[in-house]
VOTIMAR-903480 format. One record per residue: residue in one letter; x, y, z of N, C-alpha, C in turn. Coordinates in Angstrom, 1 decimal. Layout:
N
rest_n_c1_n_c2_n_c3_ca_c1_ca_c2_ca_c3_c_c1_c_c2_c_c3
A_X_Y_Z_X_Y_Z_X_Y_Z
...
END
This chain:
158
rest_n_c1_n_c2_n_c3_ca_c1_ca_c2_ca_c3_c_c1_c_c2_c_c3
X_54.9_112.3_159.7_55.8_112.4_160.9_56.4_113.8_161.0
X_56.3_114.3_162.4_56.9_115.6_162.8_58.4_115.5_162.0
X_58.5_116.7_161.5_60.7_117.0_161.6_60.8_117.2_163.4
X_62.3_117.2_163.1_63.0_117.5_164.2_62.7_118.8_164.7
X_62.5_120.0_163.6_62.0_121.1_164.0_60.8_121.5_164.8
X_60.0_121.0_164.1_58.7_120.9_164.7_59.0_120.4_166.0
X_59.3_119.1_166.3_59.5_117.8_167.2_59.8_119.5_168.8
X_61.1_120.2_168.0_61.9_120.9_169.2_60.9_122.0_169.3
X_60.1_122.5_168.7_59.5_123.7_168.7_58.0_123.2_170.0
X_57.8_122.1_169.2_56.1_121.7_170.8_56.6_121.2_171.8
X_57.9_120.3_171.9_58.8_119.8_172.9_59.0_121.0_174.1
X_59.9_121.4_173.6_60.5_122.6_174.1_60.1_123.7_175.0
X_58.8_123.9_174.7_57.7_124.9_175.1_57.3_124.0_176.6
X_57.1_122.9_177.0_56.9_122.1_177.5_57.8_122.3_178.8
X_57.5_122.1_180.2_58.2_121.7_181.3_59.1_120.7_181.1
X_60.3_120.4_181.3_60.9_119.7_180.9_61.1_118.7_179.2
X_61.1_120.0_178.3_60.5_119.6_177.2_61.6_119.6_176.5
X_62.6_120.2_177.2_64.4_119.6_176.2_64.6_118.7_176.6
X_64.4_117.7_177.4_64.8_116.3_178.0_64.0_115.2_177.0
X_62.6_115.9_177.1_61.6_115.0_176.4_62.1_115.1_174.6
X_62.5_116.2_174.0_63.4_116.0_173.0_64.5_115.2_173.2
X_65.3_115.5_173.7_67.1_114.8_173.8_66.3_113.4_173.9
X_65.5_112.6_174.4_65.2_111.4_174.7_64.5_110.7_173.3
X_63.8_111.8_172.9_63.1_111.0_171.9_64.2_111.3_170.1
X_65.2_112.1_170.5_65.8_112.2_169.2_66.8_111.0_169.7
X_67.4_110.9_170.3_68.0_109.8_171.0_67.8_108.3_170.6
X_66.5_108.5_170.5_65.7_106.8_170.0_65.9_106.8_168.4
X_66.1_108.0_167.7_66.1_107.9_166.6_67.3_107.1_166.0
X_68.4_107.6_166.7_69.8_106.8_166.6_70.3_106.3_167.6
X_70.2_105.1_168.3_70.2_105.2_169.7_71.5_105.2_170.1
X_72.7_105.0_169.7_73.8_105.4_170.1_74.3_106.7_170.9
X_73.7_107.6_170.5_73.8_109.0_170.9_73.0_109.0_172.3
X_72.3_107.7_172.8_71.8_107.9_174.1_73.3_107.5_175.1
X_74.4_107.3_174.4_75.5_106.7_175.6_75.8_107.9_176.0
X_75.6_109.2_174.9_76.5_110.2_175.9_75.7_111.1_177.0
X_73.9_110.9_176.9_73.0_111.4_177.1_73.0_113.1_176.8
X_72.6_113.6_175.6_72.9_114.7_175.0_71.6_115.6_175.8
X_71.5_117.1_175.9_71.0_117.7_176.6_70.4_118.8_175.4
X_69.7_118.9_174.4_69.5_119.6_173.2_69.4_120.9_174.2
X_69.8_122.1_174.0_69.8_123.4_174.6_69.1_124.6_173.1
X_69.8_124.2_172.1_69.3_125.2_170.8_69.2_124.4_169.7
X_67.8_124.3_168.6_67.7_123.6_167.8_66.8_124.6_166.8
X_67.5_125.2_166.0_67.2_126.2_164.7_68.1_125.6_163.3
X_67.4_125.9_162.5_67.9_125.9_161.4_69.2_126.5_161.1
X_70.1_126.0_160.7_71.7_126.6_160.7_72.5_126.6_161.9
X_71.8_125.8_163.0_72.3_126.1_164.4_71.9_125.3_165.6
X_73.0_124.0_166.3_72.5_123.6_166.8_73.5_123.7_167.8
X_72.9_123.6_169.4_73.3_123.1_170.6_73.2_121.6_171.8
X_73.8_121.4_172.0_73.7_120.6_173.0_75.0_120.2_174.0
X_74.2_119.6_175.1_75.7_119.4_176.4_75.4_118.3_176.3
X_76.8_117.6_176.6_77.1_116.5_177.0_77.6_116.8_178.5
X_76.6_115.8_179.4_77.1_116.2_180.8_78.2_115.1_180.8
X_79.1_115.4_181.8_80.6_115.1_182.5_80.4_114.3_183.4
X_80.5_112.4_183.1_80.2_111.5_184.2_80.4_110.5_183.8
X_81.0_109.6_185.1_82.3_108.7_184.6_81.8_108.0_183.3
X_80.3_107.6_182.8_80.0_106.7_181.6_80.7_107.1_180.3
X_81.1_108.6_180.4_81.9_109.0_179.5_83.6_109.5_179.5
X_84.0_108.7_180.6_85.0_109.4_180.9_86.1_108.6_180.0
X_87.4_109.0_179.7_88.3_107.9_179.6_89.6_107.8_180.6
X_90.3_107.3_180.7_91.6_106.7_181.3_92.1_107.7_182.3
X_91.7_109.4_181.9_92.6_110.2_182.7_91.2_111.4_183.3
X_90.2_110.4_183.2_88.8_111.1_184.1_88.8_112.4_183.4
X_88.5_112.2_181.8_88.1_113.7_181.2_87.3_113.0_179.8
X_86.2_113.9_179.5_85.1_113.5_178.2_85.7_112.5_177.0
X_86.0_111.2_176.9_86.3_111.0_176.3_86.7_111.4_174.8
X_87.4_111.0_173.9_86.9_112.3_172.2_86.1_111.0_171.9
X_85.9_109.9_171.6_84.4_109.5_170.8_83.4_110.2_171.5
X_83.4_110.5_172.5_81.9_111.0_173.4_82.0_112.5_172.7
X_83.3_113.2_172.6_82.5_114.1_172.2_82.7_114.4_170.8
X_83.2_113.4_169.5_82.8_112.8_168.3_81.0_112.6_168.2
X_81.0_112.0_168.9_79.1_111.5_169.6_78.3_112.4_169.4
X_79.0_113.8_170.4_78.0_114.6_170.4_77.9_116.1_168.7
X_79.1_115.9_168.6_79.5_116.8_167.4_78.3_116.1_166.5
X_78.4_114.4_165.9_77.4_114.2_165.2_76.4_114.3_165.1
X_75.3_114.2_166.5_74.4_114.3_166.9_73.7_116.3_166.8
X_74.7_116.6_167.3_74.0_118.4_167.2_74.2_118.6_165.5
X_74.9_117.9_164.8_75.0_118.0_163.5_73.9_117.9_162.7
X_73.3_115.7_163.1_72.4_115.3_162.7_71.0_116.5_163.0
X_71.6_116.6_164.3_69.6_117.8_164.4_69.7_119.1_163.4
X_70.8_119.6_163.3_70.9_120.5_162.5_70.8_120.3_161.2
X_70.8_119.1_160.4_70.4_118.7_158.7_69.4_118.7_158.9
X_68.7_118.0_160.0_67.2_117.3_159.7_66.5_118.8_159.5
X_67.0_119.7_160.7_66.2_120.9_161.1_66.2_121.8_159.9
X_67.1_121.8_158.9_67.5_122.8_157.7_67.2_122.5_156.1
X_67.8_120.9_156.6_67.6_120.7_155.1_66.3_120.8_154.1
X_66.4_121.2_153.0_64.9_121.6_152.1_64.2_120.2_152.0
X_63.1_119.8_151.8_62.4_119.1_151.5_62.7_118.1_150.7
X_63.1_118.3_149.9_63.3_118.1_148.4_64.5_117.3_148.9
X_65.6_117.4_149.5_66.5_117.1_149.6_67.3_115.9_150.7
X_67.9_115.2_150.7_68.6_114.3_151.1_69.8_114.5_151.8
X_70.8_114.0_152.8_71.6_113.9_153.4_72.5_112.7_154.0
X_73.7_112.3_154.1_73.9_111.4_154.4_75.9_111.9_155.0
X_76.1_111.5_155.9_77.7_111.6_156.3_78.5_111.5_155.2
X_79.1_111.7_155.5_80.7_111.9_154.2_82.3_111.7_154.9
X_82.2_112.3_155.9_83.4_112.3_156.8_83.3_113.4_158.1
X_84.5_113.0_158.5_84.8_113.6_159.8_85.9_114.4_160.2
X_86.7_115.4_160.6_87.6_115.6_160.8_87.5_116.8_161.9
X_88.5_116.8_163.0_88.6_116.9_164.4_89.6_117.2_164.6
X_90.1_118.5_165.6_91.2_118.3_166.2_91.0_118.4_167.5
X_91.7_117.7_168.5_91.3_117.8_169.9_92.5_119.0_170.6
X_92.2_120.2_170.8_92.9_121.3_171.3_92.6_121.5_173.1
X_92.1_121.0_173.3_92.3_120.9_175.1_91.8_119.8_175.6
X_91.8_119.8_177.0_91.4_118.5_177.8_89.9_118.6_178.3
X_88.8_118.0_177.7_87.6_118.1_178.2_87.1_117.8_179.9
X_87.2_119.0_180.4_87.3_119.2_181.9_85.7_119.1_182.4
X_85.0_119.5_181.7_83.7_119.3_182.3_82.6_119.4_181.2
X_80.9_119.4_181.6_80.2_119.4_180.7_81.3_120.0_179.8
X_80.2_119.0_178.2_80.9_120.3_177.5_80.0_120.4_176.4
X_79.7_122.0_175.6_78.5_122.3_174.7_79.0_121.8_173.4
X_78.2_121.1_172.7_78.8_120.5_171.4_77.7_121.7_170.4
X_78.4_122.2_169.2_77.6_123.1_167.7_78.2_122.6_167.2
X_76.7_123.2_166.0_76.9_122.5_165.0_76.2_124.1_164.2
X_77.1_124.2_163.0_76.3_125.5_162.9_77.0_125.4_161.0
X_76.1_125.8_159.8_75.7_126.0_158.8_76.0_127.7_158.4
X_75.8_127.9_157.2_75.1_129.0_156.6_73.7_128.7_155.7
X_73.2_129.6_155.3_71.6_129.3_154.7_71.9_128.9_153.5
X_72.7_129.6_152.7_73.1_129.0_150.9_73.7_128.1_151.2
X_74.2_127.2_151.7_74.7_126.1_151.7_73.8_124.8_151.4
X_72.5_125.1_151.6_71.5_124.0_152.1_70.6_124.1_150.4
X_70.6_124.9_150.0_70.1_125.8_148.8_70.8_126.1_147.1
X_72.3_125.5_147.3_73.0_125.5_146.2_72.6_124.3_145.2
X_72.4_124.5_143.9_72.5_124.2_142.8_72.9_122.2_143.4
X_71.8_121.6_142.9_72.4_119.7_143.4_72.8_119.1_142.6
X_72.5_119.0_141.2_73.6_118.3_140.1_73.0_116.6_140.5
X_74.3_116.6_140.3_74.6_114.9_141.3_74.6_114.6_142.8
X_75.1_115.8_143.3_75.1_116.0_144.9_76.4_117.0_145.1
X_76.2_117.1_145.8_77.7_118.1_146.6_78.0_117.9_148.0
X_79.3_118.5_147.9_79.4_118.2_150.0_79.8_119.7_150.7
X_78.8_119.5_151.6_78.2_120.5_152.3_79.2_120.0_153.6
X_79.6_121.2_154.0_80.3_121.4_155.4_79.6_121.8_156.5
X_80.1_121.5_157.5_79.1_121.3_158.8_80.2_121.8_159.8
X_80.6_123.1_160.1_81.3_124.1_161.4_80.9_123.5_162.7
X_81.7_122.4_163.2_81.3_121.8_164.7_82.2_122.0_165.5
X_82.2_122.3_167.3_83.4_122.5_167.7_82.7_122.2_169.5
X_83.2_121.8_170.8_83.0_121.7_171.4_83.7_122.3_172.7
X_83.2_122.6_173.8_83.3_124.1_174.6_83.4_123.9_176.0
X_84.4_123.8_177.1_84.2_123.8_178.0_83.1_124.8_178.6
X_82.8_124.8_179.8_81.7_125.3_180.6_82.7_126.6_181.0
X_84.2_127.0_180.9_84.8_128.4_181.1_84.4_128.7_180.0
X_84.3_128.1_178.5_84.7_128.9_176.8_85.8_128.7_176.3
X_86.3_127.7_177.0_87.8_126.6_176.2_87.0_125.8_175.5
X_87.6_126.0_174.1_87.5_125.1_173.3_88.4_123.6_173.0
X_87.6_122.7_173.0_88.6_121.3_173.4_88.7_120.6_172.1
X_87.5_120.9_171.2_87.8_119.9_169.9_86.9_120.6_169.1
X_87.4_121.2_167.8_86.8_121.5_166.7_87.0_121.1_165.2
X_86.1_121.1_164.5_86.5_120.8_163.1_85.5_120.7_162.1
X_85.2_119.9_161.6_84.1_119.6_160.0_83.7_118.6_160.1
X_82.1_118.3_159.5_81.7_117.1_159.6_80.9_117.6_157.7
X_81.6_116.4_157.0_81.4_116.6_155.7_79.7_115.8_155.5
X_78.8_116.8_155.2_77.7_115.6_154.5_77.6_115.7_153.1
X_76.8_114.9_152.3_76.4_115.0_150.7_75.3_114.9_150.7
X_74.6_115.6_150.2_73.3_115.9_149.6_73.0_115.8_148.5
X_71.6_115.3_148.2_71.3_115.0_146.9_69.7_115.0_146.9
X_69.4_115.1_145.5_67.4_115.2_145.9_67.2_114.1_146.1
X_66.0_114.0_146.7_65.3_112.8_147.1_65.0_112.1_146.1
X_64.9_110.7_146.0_64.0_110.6_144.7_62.8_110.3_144.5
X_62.3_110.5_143.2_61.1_110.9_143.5_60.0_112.5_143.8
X_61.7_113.0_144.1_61.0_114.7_144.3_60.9_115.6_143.6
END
């Protein structure tokens, strides 16, 4: 089975080949199709995506709801483990933490962004690896940032 990396690397190149990713990573977890995520950048240590601005996501006062853009934080997160993590190695959520600092007014770009020794330290038992996510109006207001904790551990068997 392709990685995600791969998946974004032949996708991509493609006419309409970030859609045909966003769709098929989508199926992987299919929850992440409620906010319909727009993959924009998918590298190792670094991931992008928009969540477009429409009422499916709106809440009570017609702005991105925060689970929608919880949604999308996970999601550019998720592409960003699959896309980095070593072989050898495993991943699974740990927690979440967020603060919402403005009112999500329009699209808004969700990252998810790593450093390279992070993915590469010493496994033991496992450790938790931090995950830099924060989400962006279409001016460069930032509306919600924070950490999404994963743990890692070898595979077994590897």
């Amino acid at each position: 089975m392709a990685t995600v990396l791969d998946l974004w690397k032949k996708t991509s190149a493609l006419p309409l080949g970030n859609r045909i990713f966003s769709i098929a990573f989508s199926q992987k977890a299919p929850y992440f199709a409620s906010i319909r995520p727009r993959f924009t950048v998918v590298e190792p240590d670094h991931v992008e995506l928009v969540i477009p601005k429409r009422r499916g996501v709106h809440n009570h006062i017609g702005t991105v709801h925060a689970i929608a853009l919880c949604n999308g934080l996970e999601a550019a997160m998720g592409a960003l483990a699959e896309s980095t993590i070593p072989r050898d190695r495993r991943w699974i959520p740990k927690g979440m933490e967020v603060a919402y600092t403005a009112k999500a007014t329009t699209d808004i770009t969700c990252i998810a962004e790593t450093d390279p020794g992070q993915w590469t330290a010493e496994v033991g038992e496992g450790y938790d690896l931090p995950v830099r996510v924060r989400g962006v109006r279409t001016d460069g207001t930032v509306v919600i940032e924070g950490e999404i904790r994963l743990w890692l551990t070898e595979k077994r068997g590897a």
